[in-house]
PDB file of N, CA, C and O in Angstrom:
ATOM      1  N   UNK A   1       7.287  -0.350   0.157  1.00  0.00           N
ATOM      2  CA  UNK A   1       8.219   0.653  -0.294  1.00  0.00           C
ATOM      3  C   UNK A   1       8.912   0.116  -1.538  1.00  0.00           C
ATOM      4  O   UNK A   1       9.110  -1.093  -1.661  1.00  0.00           O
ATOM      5  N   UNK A   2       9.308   1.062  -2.529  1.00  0.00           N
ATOM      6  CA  UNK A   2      10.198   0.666  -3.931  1.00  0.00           C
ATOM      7  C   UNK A   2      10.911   1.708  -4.265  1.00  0.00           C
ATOM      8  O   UNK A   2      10.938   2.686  -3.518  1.00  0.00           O
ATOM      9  N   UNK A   3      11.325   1.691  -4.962  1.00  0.00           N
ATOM     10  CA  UNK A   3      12.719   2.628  -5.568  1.00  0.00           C
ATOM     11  C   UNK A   3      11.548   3.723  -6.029  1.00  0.00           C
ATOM     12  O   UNK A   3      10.496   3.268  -6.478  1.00  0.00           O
ATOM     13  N   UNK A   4      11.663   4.646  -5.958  1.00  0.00           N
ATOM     14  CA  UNK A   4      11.032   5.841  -6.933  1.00  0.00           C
ATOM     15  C   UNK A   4      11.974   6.275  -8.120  1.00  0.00           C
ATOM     16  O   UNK A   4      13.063   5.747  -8.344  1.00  0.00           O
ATOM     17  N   UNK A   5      11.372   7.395  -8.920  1.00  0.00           N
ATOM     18  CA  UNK A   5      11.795   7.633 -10.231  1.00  0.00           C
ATOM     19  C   UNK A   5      13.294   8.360  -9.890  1.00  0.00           C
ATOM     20  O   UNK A   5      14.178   8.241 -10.739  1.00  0.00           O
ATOM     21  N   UNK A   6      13.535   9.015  -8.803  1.00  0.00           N
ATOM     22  CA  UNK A   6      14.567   9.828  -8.301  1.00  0.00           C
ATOM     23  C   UNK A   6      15.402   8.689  -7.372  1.00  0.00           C
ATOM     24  O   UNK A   6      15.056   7.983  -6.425  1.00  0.00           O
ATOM     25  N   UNK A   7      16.787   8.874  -8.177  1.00  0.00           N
ATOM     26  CA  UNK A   7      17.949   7.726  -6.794  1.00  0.00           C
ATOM     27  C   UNK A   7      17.775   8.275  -5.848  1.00  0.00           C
ATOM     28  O   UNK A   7      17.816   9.503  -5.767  1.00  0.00           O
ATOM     29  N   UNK A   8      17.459   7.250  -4.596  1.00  0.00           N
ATOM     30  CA  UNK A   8      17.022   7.744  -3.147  1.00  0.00           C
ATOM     31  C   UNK A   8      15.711   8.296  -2.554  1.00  0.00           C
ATOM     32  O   UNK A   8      15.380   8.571  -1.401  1.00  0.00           O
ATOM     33  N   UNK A   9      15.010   8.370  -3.877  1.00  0.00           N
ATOM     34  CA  UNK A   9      13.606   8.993  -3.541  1.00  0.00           C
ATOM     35  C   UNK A   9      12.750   7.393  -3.444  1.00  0.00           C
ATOM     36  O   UNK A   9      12.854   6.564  -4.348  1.00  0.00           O
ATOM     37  N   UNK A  10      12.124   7.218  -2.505  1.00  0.00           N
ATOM     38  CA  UNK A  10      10.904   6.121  -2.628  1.00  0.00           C
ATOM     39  C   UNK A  10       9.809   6.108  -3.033  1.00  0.00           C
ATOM     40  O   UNK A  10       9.366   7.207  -3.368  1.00  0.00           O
ATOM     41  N   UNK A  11       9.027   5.069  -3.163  1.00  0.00           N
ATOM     42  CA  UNK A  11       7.950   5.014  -3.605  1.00  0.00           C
ATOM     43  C   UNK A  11       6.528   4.351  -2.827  1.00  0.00           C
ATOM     44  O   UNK A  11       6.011   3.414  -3.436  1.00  0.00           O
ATOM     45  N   UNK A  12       5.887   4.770  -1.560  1.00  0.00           N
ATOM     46  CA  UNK A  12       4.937   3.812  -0.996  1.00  0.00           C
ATOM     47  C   UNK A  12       3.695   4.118  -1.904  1.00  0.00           C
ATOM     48  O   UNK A  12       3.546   4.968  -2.782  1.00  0.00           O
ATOM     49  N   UNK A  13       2.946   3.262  -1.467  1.00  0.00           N
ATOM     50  CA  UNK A  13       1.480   2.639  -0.844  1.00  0.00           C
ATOM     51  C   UNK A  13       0.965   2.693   0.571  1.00  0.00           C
ATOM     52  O   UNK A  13       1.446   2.536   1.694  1.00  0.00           O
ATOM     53  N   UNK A  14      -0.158   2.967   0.079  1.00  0.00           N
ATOM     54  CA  UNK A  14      -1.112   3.411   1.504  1.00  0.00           C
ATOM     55  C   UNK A  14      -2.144   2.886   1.277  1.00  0.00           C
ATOM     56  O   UNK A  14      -2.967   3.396   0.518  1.00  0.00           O
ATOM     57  N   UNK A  15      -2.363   1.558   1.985  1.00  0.00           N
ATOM     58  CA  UNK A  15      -3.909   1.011   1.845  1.00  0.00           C
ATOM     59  C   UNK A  15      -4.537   1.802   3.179  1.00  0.00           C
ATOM     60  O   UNK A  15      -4.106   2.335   4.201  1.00  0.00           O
ATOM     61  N   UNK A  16      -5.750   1.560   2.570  1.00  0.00           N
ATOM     62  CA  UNK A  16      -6.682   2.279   3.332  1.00  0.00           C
ATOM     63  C   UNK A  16      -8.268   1.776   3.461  1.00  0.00           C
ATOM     64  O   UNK A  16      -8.553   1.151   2.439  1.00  0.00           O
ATOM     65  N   UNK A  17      -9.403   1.847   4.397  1.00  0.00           N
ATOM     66  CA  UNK A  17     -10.469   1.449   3.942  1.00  0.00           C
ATOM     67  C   UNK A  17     -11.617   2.729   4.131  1.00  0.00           C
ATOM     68  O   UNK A  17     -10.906   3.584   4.661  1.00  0.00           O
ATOM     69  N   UNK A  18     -12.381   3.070   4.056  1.00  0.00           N
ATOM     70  CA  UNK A  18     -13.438   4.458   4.198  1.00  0.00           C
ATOM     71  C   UNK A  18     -14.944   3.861   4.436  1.00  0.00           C
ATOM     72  O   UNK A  18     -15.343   2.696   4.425  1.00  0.00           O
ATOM     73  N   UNK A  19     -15.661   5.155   4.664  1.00  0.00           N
ATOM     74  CA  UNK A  19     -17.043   5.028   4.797  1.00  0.00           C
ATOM     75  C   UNK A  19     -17.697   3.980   3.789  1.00  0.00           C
ATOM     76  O   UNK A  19     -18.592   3.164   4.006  1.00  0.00           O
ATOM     77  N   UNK A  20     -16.909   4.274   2.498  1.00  0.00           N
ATOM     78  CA  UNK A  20     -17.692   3.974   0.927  1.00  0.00           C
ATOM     79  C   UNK A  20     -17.125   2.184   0.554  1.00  0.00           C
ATOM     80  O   UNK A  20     -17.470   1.423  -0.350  1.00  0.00           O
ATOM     81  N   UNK A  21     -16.001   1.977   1.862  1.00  0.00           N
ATOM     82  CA  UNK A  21     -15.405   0.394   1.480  1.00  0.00           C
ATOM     83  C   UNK A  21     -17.228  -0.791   1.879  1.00  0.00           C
ATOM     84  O   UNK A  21     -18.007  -1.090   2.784  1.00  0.00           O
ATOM     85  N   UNK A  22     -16.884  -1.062   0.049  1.00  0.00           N
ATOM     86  CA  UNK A  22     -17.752  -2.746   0.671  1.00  0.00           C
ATOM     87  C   UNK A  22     -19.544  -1.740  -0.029  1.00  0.00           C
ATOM     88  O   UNK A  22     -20.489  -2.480  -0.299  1.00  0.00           O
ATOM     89  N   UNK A  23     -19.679  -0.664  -0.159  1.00  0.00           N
ATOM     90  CA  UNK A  23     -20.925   0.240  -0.784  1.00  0.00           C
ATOM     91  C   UNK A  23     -20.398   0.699  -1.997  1.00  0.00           C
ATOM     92  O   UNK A  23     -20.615  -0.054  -2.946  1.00  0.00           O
ATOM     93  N   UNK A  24     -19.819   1.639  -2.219  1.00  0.00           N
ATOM     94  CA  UNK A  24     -19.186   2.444  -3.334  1.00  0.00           C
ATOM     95  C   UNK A  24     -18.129   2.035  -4.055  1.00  0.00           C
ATOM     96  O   UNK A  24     -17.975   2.047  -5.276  1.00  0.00           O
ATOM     97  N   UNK A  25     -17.100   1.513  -2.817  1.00  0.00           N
ATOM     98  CA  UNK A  25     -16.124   0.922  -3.377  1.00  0.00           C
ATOM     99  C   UNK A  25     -15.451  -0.142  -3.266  1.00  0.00           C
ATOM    100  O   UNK A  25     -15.932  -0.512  -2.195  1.00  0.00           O
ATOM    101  N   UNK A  26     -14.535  -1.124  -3.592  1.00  0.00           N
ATOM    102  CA  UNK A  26     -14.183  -2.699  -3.281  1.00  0.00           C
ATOM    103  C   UNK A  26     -13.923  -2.995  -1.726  1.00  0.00           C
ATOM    104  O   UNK A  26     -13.264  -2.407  -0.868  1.00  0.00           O
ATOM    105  N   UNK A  27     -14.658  -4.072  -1.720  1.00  0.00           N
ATOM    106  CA  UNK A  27     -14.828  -4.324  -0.323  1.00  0.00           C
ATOM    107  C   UNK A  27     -13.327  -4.395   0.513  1.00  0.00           C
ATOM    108  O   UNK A  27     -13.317  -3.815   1.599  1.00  0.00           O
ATOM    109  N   UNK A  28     -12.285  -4.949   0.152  1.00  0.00           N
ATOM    110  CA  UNK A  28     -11.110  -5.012   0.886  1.00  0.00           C
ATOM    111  C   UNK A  28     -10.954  -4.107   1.108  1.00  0.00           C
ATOM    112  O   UNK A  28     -10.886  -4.082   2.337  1.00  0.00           O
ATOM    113  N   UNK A  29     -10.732  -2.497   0.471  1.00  0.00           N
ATOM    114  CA  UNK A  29      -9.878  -1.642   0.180  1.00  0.00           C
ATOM    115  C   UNK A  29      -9.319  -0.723  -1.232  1.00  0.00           C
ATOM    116  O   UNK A  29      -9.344  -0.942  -2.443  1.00  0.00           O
ATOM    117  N   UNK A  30      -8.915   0.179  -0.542  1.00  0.00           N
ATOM    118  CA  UNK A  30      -8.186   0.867  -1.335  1.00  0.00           C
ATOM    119  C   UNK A  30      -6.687   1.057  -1.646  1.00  0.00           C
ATOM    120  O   UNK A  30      -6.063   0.408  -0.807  1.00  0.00           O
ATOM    121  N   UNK A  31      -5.616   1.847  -2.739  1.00  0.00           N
ATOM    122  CA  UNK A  31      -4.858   2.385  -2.260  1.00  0.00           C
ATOM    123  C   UNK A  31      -4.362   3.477  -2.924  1.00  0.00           C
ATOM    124  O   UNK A  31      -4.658   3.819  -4.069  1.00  0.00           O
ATOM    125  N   UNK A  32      -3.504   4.081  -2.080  1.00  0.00           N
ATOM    126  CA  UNK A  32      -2.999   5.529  -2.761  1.00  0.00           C
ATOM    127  C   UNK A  32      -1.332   5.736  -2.690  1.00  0.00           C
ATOM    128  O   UNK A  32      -0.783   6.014  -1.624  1.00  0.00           O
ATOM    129  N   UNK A  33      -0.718   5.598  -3.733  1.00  0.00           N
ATOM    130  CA  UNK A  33       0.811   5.310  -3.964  1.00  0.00           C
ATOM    131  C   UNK A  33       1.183   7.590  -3.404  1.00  0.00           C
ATOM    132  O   UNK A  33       0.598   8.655  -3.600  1.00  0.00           O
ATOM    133  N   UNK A  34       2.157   7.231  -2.868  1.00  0.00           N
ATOM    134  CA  UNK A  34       2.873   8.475  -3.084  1.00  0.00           C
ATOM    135  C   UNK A  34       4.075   8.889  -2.854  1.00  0.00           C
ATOM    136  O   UNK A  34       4.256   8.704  -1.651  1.00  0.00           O
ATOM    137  N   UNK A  35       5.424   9.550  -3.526  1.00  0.00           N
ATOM    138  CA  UNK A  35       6.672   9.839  -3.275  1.00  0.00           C
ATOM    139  C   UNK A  35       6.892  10.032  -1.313  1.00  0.00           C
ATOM    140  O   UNK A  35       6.162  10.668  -0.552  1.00  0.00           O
ATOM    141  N   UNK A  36       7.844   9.423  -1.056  1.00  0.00           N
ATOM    142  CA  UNK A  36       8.789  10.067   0.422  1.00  0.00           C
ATOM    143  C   UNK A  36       9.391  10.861   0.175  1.00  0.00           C
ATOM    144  O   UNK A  36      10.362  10.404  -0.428  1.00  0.00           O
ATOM    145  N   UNK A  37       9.490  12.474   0.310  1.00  0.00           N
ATOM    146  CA  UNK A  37      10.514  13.164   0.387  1.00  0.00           C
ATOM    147  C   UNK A  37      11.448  13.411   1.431  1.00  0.00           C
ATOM    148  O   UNK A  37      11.402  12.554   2.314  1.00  0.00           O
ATOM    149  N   UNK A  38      12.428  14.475   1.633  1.00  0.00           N
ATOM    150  CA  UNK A  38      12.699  14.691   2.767  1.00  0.00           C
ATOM    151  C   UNK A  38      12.553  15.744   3.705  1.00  0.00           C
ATOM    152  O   UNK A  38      13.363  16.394   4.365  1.00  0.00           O
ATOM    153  N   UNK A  39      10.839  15.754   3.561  1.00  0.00           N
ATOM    154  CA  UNK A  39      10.450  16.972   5.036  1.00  0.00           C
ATOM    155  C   UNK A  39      11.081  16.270   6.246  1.00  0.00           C
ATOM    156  O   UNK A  39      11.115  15.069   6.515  1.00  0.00           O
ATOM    157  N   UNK A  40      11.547  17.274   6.872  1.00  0.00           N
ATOM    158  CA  UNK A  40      11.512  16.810   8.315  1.00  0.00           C
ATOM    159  C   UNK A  40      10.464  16.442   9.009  1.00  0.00           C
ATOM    160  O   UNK A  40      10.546  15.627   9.927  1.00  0.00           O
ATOM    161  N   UNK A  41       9.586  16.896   8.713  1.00  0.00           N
ATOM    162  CA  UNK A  41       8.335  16.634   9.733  1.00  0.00           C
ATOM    163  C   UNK A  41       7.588  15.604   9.374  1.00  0.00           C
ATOM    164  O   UNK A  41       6.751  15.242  10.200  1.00  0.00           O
ATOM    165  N   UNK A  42       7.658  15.010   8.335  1.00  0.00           N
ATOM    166  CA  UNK A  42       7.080  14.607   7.341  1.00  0.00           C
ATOM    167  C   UNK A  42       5.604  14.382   7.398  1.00  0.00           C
ATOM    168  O   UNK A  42       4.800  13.532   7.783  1.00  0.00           O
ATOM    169  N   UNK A  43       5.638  15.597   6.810  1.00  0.00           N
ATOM    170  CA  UNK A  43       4.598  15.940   6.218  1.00  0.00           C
ATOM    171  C   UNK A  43       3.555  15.899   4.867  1.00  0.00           C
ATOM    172  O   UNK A  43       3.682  16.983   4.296  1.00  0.00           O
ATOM    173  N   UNK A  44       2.845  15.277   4.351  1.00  0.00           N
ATOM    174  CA  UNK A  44       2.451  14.820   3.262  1.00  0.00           C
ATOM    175  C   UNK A  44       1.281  15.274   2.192  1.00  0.00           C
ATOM    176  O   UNK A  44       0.666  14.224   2.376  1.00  0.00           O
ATOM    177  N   UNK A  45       0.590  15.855   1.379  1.00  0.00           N
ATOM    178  CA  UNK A  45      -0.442  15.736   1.126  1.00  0.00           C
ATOM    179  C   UNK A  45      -0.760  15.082   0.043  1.00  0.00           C
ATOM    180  O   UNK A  45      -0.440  15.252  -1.134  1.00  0.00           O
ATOM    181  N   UNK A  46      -1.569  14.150   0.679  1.00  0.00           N
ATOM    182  CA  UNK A  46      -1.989  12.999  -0.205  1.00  0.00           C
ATOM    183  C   UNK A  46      -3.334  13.354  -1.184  1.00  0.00           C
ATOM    184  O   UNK A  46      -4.458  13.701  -0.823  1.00  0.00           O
ATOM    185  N   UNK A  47      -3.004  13.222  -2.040  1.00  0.00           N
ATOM    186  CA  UNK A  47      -4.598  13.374  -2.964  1.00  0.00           C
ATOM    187  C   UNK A  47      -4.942  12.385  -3.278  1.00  0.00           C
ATOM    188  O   UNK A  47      -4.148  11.637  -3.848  1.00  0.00           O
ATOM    189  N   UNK A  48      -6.681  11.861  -2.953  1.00  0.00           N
ATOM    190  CA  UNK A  48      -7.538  11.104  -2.351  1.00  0.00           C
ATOM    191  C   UNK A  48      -8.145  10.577  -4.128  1.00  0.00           C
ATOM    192  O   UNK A  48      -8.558   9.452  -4.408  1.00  0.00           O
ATOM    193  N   UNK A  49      -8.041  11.632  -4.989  1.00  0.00           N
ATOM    194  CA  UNK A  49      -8.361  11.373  -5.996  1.00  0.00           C
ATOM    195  C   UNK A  49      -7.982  10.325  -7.226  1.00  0.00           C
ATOM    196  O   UNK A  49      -8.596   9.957  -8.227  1.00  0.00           O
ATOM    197  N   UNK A  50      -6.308   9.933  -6.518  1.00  0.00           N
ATOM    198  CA  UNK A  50      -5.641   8.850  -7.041  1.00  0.00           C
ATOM    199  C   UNK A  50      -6.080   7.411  -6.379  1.00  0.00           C
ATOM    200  O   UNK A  50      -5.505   6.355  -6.641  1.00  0.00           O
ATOM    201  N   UNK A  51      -6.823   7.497  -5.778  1.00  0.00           N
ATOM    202  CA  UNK A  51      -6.748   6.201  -4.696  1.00  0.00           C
ATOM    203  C   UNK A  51      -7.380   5.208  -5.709  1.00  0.00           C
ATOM    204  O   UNK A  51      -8.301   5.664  -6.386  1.00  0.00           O
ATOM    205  N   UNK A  52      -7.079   4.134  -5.876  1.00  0.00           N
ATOM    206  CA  UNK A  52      -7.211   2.814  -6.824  1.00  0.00           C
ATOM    207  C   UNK A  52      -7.377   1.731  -6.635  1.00  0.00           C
ATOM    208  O   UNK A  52      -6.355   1.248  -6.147  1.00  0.00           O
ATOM    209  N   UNK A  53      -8.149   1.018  -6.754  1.00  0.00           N
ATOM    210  CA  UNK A  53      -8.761  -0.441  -6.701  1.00  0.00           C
ATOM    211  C   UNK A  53      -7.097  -1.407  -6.804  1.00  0.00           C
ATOM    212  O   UNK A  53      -6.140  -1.088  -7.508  1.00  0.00           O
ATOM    213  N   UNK A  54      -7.187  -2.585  -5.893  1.00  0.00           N
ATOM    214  CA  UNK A  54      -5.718  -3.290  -6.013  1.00  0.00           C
ATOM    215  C   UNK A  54      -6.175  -4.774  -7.232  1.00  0.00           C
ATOM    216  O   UNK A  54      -7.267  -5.334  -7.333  1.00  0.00           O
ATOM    217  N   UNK A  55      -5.274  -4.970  -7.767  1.00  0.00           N
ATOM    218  CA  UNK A  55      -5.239  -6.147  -8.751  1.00  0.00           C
ATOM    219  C   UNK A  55      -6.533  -7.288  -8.581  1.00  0.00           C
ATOM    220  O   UNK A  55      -7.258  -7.756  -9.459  1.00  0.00           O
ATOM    221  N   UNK A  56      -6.521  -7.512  -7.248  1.00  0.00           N
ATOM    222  CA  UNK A  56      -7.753  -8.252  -6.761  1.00  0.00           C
ATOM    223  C   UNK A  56      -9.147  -8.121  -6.934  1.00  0.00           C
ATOM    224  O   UNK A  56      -9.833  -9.142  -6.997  1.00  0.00           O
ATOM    225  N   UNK A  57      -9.691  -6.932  -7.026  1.00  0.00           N
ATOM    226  CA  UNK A  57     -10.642  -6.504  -7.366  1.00  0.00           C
ATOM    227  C   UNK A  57     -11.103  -6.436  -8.736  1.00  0.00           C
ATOM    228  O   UNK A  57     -12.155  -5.877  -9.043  1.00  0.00           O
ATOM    229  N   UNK A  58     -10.254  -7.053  -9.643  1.00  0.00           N
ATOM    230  CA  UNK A  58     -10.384  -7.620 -11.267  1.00  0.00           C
ATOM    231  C   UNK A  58     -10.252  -8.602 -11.592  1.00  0.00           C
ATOM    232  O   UNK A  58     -10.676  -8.986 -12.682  1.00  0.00           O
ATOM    233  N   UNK A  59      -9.352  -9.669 -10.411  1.00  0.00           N
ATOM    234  CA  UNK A  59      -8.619 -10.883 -11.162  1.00  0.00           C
ATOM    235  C   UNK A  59      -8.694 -11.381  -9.781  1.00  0.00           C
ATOM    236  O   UNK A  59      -8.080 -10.704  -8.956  1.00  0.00           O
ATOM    237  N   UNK A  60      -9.556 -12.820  -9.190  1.00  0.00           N
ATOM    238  CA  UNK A  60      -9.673 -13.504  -8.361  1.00  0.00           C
ATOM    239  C   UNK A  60      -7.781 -13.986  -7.826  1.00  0.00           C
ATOM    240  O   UNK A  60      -7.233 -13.811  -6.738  1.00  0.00           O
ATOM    241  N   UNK A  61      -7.395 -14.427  -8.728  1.00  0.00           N
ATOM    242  CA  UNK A  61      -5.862 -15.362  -8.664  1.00  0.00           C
ATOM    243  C   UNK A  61      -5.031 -14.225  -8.212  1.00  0.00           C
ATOM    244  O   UNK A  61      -3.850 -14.567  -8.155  1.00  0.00           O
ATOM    245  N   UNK A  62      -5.298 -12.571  -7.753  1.00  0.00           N
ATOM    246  CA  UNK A  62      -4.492 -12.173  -7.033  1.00  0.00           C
ATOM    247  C   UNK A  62      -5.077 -12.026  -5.337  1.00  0.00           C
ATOM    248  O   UNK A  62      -6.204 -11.666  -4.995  1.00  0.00           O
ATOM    249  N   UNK A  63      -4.301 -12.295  -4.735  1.00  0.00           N
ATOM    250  CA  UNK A  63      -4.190 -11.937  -3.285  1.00  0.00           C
ATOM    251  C   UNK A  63      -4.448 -10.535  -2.900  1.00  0.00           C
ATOM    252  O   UNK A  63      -4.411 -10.017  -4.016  1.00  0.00           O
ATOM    253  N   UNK A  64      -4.686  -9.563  -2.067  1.00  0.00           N
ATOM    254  CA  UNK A  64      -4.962  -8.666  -1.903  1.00  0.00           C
ATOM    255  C   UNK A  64      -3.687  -8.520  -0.001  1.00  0.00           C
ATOM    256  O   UNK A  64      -3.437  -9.647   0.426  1.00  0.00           O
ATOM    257  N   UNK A  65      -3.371  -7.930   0.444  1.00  0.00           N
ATOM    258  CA  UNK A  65      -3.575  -7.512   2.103  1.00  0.00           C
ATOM    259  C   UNK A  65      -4.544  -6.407   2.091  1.00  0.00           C
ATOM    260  O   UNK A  65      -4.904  -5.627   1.209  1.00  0.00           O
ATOM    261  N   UNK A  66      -4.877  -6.574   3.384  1.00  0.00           N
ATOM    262  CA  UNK A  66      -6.050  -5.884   3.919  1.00  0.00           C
ATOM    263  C   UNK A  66      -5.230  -4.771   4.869  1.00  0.00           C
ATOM    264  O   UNK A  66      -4.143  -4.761   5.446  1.00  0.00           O
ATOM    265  N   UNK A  67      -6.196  -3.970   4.733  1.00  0.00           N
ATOM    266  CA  UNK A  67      -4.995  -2.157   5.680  1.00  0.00           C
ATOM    267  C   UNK A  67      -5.417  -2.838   7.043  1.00  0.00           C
ATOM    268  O   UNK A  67      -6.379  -3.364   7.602  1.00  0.00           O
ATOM    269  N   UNK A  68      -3.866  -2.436   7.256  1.00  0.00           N
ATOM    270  CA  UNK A  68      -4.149  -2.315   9.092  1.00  0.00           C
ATOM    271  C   UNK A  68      -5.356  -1.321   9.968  1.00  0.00           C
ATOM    272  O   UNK A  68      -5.733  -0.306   9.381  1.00  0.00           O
ATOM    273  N   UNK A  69      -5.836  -1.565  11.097  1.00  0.00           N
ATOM    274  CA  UNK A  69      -6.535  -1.069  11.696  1.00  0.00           C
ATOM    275  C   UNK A  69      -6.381   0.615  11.743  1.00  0.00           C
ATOM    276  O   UNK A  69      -7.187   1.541  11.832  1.00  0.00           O
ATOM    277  N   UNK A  70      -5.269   0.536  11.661  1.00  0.00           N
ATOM    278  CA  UNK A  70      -4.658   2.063  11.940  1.00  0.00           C
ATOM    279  C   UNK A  70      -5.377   3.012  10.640  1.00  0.00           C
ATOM    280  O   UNK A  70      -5.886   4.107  10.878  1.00  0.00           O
ATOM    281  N   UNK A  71      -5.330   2.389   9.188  1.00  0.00           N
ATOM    282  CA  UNK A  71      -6.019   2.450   7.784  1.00  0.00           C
ATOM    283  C   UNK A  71      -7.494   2.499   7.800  1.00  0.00           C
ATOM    284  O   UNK A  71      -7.881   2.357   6.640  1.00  0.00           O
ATOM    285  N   UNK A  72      -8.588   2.655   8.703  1.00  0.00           N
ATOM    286  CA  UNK A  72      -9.262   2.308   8.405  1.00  0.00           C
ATOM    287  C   UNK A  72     -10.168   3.708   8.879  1.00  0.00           C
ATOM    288  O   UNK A  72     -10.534   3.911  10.037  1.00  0.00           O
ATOM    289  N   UNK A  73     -10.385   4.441   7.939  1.00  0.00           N
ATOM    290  CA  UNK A  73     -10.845   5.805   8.132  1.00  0.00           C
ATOM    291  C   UNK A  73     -12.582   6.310   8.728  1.00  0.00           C
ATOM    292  O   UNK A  73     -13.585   6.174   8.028  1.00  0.00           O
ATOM    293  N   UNK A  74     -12.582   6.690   9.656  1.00  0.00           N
ATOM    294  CA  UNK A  74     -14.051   6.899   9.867  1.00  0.00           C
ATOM    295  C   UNK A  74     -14.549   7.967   9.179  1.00  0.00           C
ATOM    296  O   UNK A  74     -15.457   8.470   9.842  1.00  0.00           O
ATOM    297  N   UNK A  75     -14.320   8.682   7.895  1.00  0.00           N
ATOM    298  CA  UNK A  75     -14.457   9.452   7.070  1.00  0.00           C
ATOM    299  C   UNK A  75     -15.199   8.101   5.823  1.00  0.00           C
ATOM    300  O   UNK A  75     -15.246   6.872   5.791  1.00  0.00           O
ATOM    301  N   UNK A  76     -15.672   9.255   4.945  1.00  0.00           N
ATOM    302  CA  UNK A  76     -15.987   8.226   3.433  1.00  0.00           C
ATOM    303  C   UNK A  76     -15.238   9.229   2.142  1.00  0.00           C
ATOM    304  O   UNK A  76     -15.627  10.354   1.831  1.00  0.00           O
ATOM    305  N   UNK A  77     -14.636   8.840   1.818  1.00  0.00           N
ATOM    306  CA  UNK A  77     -13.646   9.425   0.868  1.00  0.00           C
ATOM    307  C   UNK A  77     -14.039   8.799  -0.648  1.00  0.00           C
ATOM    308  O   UNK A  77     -13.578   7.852  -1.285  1.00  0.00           O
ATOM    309  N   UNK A  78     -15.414  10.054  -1.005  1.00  0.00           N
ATOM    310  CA  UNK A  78     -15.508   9.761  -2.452  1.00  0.00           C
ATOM    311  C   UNK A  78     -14.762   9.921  -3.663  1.00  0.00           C
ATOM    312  O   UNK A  78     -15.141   9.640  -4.800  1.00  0.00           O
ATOM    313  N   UNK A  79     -13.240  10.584  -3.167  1.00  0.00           N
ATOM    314  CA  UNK A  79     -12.526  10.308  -4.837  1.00  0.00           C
ATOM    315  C   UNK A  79     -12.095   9.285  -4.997  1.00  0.00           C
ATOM    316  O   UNK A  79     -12.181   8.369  -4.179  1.00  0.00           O
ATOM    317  N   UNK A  80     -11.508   9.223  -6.147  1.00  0.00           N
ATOM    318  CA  UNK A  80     -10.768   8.063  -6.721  1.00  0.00           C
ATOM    319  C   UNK A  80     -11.917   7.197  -7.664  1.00  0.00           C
ATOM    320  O   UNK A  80     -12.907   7.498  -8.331  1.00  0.00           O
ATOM    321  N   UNK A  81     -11.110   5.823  -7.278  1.00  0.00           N
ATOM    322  CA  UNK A  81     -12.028   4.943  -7.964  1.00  0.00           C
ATOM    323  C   UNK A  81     -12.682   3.869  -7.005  1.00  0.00           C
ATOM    324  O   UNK A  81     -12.374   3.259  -5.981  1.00  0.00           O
ATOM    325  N   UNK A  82     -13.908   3.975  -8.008  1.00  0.00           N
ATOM    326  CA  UNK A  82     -15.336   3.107  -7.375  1.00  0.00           C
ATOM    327  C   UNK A  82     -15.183   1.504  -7.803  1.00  0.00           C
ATOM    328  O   UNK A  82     -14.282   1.021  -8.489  1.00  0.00           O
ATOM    329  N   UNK A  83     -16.114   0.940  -7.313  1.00  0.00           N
ATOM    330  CA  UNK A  83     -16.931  -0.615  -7.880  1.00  0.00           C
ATOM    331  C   UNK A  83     -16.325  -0.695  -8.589  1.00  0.00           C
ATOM    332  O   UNK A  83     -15.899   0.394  -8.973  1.00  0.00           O
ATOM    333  N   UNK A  84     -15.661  -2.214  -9.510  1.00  0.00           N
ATOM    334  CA  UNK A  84     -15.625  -2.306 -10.522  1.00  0.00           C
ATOM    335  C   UNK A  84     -16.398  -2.677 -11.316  1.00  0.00           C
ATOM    336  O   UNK A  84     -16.869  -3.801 -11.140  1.00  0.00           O
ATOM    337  N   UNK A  85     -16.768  -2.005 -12.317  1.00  0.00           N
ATOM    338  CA  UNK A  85     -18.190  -2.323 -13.526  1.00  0.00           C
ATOM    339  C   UNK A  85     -19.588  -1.625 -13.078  1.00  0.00           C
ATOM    340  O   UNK A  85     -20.619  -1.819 -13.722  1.00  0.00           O
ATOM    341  N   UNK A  86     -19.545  -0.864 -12.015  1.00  0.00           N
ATOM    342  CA  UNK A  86     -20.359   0.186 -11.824  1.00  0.00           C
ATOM    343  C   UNK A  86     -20.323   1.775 -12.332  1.00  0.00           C
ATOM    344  O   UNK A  86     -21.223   2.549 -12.003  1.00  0.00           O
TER     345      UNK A  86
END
């Protein structure tokens, strides 16, 4: 979590892994940043199309975490971004 652009509004990350982790796309993972508002229900829709390779997947000397189990989608979610250098 981080400050978002709005005082009081946040900012997460959502790692995640899919059908396409480790084939299509970087083997650790993915992720997809998006505002907290204040639904009650909270309710979200995330677009899949932002989802982005983490620092690690360019530059060995960063660390990565790996998504929790809970992250780990039995779907394959082709948006976003692929391989790097593919």
């Amino acid at each position: 979590r981080m400050a978002g652009p709005v005082p009081g509004s946040y900012h997460y990350s959502l790692w995640f892994t899919d059908l396409t982790t480790g084939k299509e796309t970087y083997e650790v993972g993915r992720y997809l940043d998006f505002l907290k508002d204040e639904d009650p229900d909270y309710v979200y829709t995330l677009d899949f199309n932002r989802a982005y390779n983490p620092y690690c997947a360019y530059n060995s000397t960063y660390e990565c975490p790996y998504p929790p189990p809970s992250n780990r989608l039995k779907v394959a979610v082709t948006a976003g971004e692929k391989v790097p250098g593919v």
